[in-house]
N, C-alpha and C positions, 0 to 999 in steps of 0.2 A: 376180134372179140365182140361179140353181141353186146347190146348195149342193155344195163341194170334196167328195171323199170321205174326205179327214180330215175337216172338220167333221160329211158323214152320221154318220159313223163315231163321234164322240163323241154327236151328241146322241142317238143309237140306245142310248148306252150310260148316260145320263143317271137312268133309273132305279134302274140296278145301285151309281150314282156314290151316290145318296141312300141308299140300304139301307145300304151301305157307312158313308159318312158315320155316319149314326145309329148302327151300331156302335161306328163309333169316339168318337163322340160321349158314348156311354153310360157309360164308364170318366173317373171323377172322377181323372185324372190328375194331381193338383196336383203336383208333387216338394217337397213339405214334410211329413213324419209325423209333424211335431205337429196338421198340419189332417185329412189324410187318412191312410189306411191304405198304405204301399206298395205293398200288392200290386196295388191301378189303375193303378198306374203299369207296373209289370210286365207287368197284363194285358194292357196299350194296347201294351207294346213286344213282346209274342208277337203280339196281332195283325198291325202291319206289317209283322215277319220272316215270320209265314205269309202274307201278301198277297204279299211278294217272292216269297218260293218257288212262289209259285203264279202269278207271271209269268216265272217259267225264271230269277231269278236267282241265281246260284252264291257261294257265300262266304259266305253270309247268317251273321251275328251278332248277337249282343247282347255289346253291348262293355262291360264294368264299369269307368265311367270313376275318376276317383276322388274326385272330390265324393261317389261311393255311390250314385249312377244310372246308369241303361244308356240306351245308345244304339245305333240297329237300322244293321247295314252290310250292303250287297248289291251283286254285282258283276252285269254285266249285259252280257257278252262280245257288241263288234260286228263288222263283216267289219274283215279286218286291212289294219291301218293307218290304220283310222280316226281320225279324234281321241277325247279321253275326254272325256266332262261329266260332272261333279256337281251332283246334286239333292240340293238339303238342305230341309229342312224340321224340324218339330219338333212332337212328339205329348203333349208337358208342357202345362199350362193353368193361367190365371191363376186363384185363388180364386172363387168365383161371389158373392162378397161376400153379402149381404141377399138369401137364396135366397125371402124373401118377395114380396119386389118383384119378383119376374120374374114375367111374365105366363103363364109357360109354366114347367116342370120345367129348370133349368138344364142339366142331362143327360140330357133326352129332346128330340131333335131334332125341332122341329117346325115343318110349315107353316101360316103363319098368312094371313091375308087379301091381304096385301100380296104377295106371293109368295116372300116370302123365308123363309129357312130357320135357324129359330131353334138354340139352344143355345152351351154353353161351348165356344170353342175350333172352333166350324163357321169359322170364317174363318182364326184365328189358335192355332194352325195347321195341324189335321188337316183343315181343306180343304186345306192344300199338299200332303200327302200324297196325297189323291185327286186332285189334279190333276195332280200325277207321274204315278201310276197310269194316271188317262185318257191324255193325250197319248203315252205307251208303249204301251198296248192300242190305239190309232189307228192310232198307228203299227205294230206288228205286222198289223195287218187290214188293210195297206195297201201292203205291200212289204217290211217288216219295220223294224226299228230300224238307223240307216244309222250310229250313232257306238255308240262302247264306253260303257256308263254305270254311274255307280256311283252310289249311293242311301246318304245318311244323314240318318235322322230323329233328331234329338237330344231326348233326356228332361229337361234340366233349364235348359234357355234362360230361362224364363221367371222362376228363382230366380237366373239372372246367376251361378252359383258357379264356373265355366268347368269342369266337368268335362272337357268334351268339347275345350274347347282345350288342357285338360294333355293329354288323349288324345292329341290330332294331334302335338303336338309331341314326346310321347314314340314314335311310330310314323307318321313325316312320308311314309312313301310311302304309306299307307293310301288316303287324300284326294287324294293327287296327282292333278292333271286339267288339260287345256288351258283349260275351262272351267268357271266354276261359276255354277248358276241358284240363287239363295236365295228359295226361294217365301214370303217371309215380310215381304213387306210389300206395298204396294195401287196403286191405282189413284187416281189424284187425285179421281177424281168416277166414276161407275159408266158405261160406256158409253167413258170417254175411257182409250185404254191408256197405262201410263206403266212406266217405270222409274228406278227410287230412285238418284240417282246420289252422293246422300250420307248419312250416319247421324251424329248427334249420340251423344257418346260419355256416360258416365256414372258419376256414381259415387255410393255409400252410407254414408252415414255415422250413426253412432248416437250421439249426445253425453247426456252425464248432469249434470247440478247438482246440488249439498250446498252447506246450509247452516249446518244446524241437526243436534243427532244423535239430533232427533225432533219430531215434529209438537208443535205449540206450539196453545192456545187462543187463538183470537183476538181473542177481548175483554179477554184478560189480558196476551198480548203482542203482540197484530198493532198497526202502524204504528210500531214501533221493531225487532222482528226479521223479518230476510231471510228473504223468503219464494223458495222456489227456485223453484216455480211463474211465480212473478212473473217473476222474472231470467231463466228460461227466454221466457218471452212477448217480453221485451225484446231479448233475442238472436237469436228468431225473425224478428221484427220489425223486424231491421238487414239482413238479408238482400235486400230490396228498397225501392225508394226511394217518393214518393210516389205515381207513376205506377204503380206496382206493377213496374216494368224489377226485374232482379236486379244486386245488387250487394254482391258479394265482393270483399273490399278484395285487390288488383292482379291481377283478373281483367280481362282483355280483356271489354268486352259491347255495342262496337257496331260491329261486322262487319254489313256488307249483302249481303244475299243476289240473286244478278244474273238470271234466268229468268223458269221460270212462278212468276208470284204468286198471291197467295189472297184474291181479295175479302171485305173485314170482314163485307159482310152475307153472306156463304157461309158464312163461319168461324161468323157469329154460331149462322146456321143449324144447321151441322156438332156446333158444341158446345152449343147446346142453353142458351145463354147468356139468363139471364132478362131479359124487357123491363127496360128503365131502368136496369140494370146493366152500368156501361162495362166493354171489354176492359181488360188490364195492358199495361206496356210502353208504348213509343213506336215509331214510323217503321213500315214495312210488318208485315202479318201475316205473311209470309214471312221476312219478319226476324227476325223476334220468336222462331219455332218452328226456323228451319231452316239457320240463321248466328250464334248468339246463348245464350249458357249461360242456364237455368232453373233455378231453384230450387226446391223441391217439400218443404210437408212433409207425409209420408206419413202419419206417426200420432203420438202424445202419450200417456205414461203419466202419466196422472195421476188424482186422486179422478173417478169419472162423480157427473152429474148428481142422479143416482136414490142418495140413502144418504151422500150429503154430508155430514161435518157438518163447524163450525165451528171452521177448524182452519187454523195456518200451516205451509206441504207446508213438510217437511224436504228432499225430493228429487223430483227431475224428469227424463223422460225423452223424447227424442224421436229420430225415423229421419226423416232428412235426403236426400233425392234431389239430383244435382245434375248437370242433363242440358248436356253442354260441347261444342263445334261443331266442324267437321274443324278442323283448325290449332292445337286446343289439347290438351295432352298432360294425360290425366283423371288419372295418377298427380300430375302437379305442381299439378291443380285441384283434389286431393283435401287436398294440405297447404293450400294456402291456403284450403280453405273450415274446416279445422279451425283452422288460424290465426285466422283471421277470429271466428270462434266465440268463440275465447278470450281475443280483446281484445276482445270487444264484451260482456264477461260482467260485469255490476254489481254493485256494493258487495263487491267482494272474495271474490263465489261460487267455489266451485272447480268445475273444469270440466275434465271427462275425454271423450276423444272414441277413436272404435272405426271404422275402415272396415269395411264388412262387404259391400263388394261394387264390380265399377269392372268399367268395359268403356272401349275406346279409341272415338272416334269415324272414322267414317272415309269416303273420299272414291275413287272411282271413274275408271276412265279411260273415259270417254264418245266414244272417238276409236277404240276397235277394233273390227276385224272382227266381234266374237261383235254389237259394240251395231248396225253394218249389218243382220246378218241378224235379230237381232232387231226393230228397224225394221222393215223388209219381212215379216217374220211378223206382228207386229201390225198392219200395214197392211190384208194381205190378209184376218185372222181380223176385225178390225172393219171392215168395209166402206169401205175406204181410209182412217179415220181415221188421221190422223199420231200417233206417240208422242211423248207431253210427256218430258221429263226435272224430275224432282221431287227434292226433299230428305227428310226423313221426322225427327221429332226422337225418334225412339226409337234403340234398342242394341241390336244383334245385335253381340256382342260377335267372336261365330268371323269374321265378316269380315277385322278386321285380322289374325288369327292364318292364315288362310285366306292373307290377299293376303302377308303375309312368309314362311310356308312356301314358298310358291309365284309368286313373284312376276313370271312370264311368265303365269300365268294370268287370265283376263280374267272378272272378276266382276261377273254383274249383279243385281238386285233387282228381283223382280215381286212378284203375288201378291192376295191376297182380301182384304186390309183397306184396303178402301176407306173415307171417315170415315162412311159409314150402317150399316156393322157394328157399330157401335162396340165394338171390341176392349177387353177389361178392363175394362167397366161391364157395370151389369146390360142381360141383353135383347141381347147380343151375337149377330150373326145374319150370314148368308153370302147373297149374291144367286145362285142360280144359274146365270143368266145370264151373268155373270164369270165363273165355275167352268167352266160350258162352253168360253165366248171365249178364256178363257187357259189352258185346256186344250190348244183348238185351237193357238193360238199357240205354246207349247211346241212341241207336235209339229212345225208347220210348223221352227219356230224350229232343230231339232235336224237336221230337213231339210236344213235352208238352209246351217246351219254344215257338214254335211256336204259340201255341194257345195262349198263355199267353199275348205274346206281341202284338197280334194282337186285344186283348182284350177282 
């Protein structure tokens, strides 16, 4: 079958898309300045405000949210009366963790044998940025752009601190749109289009134990003094039961999830799951990630390995994840995981607990217009593949602030983190071939709504 002329039209442009890419790529964007330097992050957010201007659009910003990150806005005037859409994406990027272990330069994009396209953030999320980009230059080289669009890449998603949601709400027409594309999450499997029709919400919590009002010898006092170490491991370790399910005392945790499921040996695959080592949880793996709170814990301060000595910890430290499914409200998961915490704390440790971060989960209307035409754009850009409808257990927090700003707006969820990028591990990498496809797809996609709404 000959190819549309939006799709000539992207993959013509496929070279420009990677040159591109690896620029943006190249800026260690973290939004943390205890890990990085801010000015990458800055630099990534002048790049995509010059990328806008050099697609004709007007209003371009960098907005100083107040977390003390910026985030890039661009207006992109269509014939009048069109509908408006929002493109969001986000140019922050997770730490590259063990910059050893990658096989490649975390920040030099590169292709490797496989065809895919390595580095930090090629998928999640400055591929969503180029893939704005293409399906708009498609679209221009084709008749032009048929809807009004507005463009925000956010700088500090990935540290959850909501800059960008105090922004919106203190300037609610900024974002105003009939609809919004959030290029920031994936495809079930690489080849099959999908759209995210819920997000598991989240939150962070930092707890501390005291014992002692100082580390104790312990062959002088260990097995009669509290070690906070100890009490902290015990408290960790009430968080999920033997199955390894989570369990936070009067959290809801077995909701079933009703759609596409996730074959165990896919999952196993996907995560990379060592032989002989069971999953956690019980009943479906869909269940488990995509209807069901998670527990996670992120890191532990305590003595390392290397330079130990002999010694009972006075104090302990850990940062608590706790990813909670639509239906449950993360500020009210947030007291009870710290409640939870604090009765489960041994021999009379004291136990101080810190949120330091919480996004709401949230849930899709899969019955509008915007999800028809996107349908039939994904149909036509994968070779009449049908679109799945999928869950995702991560947070994008701007969604729910997104869907109550604006709540005739119809929001949907695509994007490059399919599970062979693997997004936030080492060796994170971008297919392509999806970059192209749902490139096309957009374009098609903004087409379509256009006609739609025009009647």
């Amino acid at each position: 079958m000959p190819q549309s002329p939006l799709a000539a039209t992207v993959s013509s442009l496929m070279p420009q898309a990677r040159t591109e890419l690896a620029e943006l790529v190249a800026f260690a964007s973290v939004a943390d300045p205890e890990q990085f330097p801010r000015s990458e992050c800055e630099a990534a957010a002048r790049w995509v405000a010059d990328a806008l201007r050099a697609e004709g659009f007007e209003d371009v910003a960098l907005l100083d949210t107040p977390d003390g990150t910026q985030s890039v806005y661009g207006h992109l005037p269509g014939p009048e009366g069109a509908p408006t859409v929002l493109l969001y994406a986000h140019y922050d990027v997770q730490p590259p963790l063990d910059e050893d272990a990658w096989r490649t330069p975390p920040f030099e994009l590169t292709e490797r044998a496989d065809g895919r396209w390595y580095g930090r953030g090629a998928a999640d999320c400055k591929g969503g940025v180029i893939m704005h980009l293409l399906a708009l230059r498609a679209l221009r080289a084709n008749g032009g752009v048929p809807v009004n669009v507005k463009v925000i890449a956010e700088g500090s998603e990935e540290q959850g601190t909501g800059g960008l949601e105090r922004y919106a709400e203190a300037h609610p027409e900024l974002l105003a749109a009939d609809s919004i594309v959030i290029g920031d999450s994936g495809n079930f499997r690489v080849g099959l289009p999908t759209v995210t029709a819920t997000l598991r919400g989240m939150t962070l919590v930092r707890v501390q134990v005291d014992t002692l009002e100082g580390n104790l010898h312990s062959g002088q006092f260990g097995g009669a003094a509290p070690d906070a170490l100890a009490a902290l491991i015990r408290m960790l370790d009430s968080l999920r039961n033997a199955a390894g399910s989570t369990t936070v005392d009067g959290l809801d945790a077995d909701d079933r999830w009703e759609g596409l499921q996730y074959p165990e040996e896919d999952f196993r695959r996907d995560a990379k799951v060592l032989d002989g080592v069971r999953l956690t949880g019980a009943d479906t793996v869909a269940d488990r990630i995509w209807a069901r709170p998670s527990a996670t814990v992120l890191g532990i301060d305590c003595p390392p390995v290397v330079g130990a000595t002999p010694s009972v910890q006075a104090s302990a430290r850990a940062l608590i994840s706790l990813r909670v499914p639509p239906g449950t409200d993360a500020a009210h998961a947030t007291q009870l995981l710290m409640a939870h915490l604090e009765a489960h704390a041994p021999w009379g440790a004291r136990v101080s607990t810190e949120q330091v971060g919480q996004g709401q989960p949230f849930r899709a209307d899969t019955t509008s217009p915007a999800y028809t035409a996107m349908a039939d754009a994904m149909r036509e850009a994968y070779d009449g593949a049908e679109m799945a409808t999928a869950g995702q257990g991560g947070s994008i927090p701007l969604c729910n602030t997104l869907a109550a700003l604006y709540p005739k707006a119809e929001i949907l969820l695509i994007g490059l983190s399919e599970p062979e990028a693997q997004i936030h591990a080492v060796d994170e990498s971008v297919s392509p071939r999806e970059l192209e496809a749902l490139s096309v797809a957009e374009a098609l996609f903004l087409r379509k709504y256009a006609a739609a709404a025009a009647g």
